[in-house]
OpenMM code with the backbone's topology and positions (N, CA, C; nanometers):
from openmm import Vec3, app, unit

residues = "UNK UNK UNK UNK UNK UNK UNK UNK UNK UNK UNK UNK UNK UNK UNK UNK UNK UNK UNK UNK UNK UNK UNK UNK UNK UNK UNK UNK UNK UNK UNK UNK UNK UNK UNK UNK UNK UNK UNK UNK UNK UNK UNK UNK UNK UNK UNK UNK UNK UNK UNK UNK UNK UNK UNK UNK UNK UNK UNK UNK UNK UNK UNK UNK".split()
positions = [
    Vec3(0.8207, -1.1174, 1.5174),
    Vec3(0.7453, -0.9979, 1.4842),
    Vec3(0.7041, -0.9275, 1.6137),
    Vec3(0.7193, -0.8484, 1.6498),
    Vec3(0.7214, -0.6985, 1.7341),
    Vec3(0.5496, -0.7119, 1.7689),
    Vec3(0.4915, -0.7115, 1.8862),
    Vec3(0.3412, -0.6954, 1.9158),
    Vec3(0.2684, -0.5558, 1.9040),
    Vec3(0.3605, -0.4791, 1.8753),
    Vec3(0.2761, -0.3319, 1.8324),
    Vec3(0.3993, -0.2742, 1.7820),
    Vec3(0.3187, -0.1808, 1.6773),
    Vec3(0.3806, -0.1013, 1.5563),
    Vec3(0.3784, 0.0466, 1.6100),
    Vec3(0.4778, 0.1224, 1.6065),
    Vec3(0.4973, 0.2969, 1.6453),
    Vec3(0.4235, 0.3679, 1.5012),
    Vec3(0.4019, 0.4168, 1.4926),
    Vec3(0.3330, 0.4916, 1.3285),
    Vec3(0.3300, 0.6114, 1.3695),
    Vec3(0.4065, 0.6746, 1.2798),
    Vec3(0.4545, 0.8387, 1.2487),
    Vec3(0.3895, 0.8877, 1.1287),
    Vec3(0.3000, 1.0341, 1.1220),
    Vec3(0.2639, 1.0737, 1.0433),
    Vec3(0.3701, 1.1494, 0.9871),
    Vec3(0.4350, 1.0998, 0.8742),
    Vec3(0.5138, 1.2454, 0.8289),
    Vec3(0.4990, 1.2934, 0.6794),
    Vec3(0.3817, 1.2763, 0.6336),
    Vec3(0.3596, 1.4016, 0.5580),
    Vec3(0.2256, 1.3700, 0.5743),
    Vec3(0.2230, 1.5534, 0.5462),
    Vec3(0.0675, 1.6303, 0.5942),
    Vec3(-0.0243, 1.5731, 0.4474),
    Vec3(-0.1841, 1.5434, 0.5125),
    Vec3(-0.2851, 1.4708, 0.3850),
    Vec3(-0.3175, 1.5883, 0.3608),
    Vec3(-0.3091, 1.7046, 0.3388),
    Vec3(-0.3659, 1.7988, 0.2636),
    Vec3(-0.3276, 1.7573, 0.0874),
    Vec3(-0.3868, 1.7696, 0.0283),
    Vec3(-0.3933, 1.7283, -0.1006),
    Vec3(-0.4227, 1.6023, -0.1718),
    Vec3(-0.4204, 1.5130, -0.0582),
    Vec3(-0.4620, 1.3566, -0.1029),
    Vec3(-0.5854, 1.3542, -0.0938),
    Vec3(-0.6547, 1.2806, -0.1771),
    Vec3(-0.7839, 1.2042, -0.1326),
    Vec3(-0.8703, 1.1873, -0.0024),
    Vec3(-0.9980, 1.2303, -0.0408),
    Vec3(-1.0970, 1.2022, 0.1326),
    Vec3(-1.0561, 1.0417, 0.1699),
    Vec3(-1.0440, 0.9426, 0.0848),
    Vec3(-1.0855, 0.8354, 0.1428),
    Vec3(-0.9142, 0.8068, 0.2240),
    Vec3(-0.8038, 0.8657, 0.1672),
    Vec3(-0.6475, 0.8556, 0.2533),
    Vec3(-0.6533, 0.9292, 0.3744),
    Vec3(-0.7309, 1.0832, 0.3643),
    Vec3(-0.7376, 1.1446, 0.5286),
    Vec3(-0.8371, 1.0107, 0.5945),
    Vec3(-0.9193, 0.9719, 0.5840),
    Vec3(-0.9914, 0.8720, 0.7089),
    Vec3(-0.9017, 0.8111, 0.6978),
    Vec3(-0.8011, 0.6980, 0.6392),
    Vec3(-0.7578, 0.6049, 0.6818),
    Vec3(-0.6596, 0.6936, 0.8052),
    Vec3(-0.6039, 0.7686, 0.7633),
    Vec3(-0.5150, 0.8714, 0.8957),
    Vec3(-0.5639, 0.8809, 0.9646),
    Vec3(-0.6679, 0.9355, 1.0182),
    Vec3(-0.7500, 0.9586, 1.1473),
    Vec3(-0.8237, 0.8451, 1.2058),
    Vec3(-0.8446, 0.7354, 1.1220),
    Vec3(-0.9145, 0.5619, 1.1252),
    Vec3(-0.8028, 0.5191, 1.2448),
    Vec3(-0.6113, 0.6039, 1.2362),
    Vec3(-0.5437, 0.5102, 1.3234),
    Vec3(-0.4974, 0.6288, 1.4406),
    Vec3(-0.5879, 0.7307, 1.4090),
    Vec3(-0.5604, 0.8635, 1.5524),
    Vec3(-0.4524, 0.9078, 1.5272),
    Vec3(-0.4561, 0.9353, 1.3834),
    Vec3(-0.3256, 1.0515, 1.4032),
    Vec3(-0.4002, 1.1680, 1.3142),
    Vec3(-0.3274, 1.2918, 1.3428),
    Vec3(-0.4562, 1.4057, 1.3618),
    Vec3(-0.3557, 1.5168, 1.3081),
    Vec3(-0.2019, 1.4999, 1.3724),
    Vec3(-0.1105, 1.5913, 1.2973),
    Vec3(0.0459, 1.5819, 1.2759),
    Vec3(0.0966, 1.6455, 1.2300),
    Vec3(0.2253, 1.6164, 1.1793),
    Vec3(0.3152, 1.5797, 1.2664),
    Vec3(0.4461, 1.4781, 1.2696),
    Vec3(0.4944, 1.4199, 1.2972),
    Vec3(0.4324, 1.3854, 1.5048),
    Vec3(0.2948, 1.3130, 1.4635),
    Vec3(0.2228, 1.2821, 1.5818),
    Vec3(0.2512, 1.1485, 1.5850),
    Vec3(0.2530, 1.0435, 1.7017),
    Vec3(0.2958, 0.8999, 1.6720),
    Vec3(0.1878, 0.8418, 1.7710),
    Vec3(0.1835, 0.7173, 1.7570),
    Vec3(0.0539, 0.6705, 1.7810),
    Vec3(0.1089, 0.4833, 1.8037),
    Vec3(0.0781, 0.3786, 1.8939),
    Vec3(0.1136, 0.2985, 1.9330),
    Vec3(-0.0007, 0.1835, 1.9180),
    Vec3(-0.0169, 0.1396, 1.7762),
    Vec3(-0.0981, 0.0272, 1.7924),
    Vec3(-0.0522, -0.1434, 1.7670),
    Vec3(-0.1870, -0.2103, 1.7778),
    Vec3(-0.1167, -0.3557, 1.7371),
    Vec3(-0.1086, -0.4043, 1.6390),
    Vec3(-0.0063, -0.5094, 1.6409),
    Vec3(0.0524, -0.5473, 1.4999),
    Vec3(0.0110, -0.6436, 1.4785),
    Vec3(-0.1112, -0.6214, 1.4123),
    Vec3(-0.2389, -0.7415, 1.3239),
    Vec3(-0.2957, -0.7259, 1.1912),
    Vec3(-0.3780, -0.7798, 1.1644),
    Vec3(-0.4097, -0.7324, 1.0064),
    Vec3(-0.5077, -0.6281, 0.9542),
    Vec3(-0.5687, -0.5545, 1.0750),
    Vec3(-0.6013, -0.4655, 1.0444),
    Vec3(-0.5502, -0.2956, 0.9763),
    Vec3(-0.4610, -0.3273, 1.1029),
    Vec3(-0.3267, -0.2144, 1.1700),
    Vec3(-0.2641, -0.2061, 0.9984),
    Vec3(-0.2202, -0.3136, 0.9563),
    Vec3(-0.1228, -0.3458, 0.8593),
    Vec3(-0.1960, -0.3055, 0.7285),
    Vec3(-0.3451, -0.3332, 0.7588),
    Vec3(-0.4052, -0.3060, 0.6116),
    Vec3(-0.4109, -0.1514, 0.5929),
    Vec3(-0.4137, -0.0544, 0.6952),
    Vec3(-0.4563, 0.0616, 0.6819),
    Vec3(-0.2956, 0.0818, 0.6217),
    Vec3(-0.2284, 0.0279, 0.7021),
    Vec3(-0.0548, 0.0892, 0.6562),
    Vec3(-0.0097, 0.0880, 0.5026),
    Vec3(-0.0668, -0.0194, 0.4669),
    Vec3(-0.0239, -0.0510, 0.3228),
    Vec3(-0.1326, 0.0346, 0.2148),
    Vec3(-0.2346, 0.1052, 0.2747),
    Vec3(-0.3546, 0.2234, 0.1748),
    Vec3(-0.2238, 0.3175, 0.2053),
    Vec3(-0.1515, 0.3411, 0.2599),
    Vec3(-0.0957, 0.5125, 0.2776),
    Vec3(0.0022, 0.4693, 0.3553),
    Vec3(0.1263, 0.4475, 0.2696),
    Vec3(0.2498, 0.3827, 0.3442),
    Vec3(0.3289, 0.4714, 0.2485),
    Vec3(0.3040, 0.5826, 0.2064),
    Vec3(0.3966, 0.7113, 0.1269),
    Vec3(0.3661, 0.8203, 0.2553),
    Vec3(0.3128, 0.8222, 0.3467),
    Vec3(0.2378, 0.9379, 0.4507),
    Vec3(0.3276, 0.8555, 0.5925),
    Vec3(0.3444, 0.7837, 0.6213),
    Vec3(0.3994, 0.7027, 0.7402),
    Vec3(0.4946, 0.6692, 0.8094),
    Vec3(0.5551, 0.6795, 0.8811),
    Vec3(0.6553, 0.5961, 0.9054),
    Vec3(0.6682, 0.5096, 1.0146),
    Vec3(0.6673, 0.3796, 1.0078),
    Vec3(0.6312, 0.2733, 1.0926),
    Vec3(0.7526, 0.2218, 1.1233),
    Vec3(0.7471, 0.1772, 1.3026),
    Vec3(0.8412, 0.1331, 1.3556),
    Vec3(0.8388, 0.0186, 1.5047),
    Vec3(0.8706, -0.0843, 1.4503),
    Vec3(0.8047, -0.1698, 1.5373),
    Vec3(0.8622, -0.1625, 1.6763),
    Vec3(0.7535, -0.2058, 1.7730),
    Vec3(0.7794, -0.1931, 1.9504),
    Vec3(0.7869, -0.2976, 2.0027),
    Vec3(0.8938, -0.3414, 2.0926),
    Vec3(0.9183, -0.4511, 2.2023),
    Vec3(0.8968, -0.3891, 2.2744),
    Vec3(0.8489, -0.5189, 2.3673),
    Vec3(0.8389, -0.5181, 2.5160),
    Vec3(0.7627, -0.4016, 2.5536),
    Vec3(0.7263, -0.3796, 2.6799),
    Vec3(0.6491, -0.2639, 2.7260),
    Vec3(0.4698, -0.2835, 2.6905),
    Vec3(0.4387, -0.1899, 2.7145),
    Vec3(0.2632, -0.2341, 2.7464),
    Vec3(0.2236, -0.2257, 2.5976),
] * unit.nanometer
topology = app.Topology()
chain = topology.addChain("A")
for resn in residues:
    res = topology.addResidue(resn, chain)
    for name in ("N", "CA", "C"):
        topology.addAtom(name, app.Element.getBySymbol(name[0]), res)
């Protein structure tokens, strides 16, 4: 398993639910196809799986 996950916003939360925009901005992504480099733990993973129709996740080797 890959130590950090790439996460792509690709579709815009306009029309979803308040509590789906925080989980978006909970992982700093702010706008459309913006990507964002966090770690791959169970936090990371829990937000992914609330709003994994909005996302696109792609795991990272190596590098910082």
């Amino acid at each position: 398993m890959a130590n950090k996950l790439q996460i792509e916003l690709v579709r815009s939360v306009i029309g979803f639910p308040q509590w789906m925009r925080v989980v978006v901005r909970g992982m700093g992504l702010r706008k459309m196809h913006q990507k964002v480099v966090l770690p791959d733990n169970g936090s990371t993973r829990g937000m992914i799986a609330r709003v994994p129709h909005l996302l696109k996740v792609t795991p990272v080797e190596g590098g910082k």
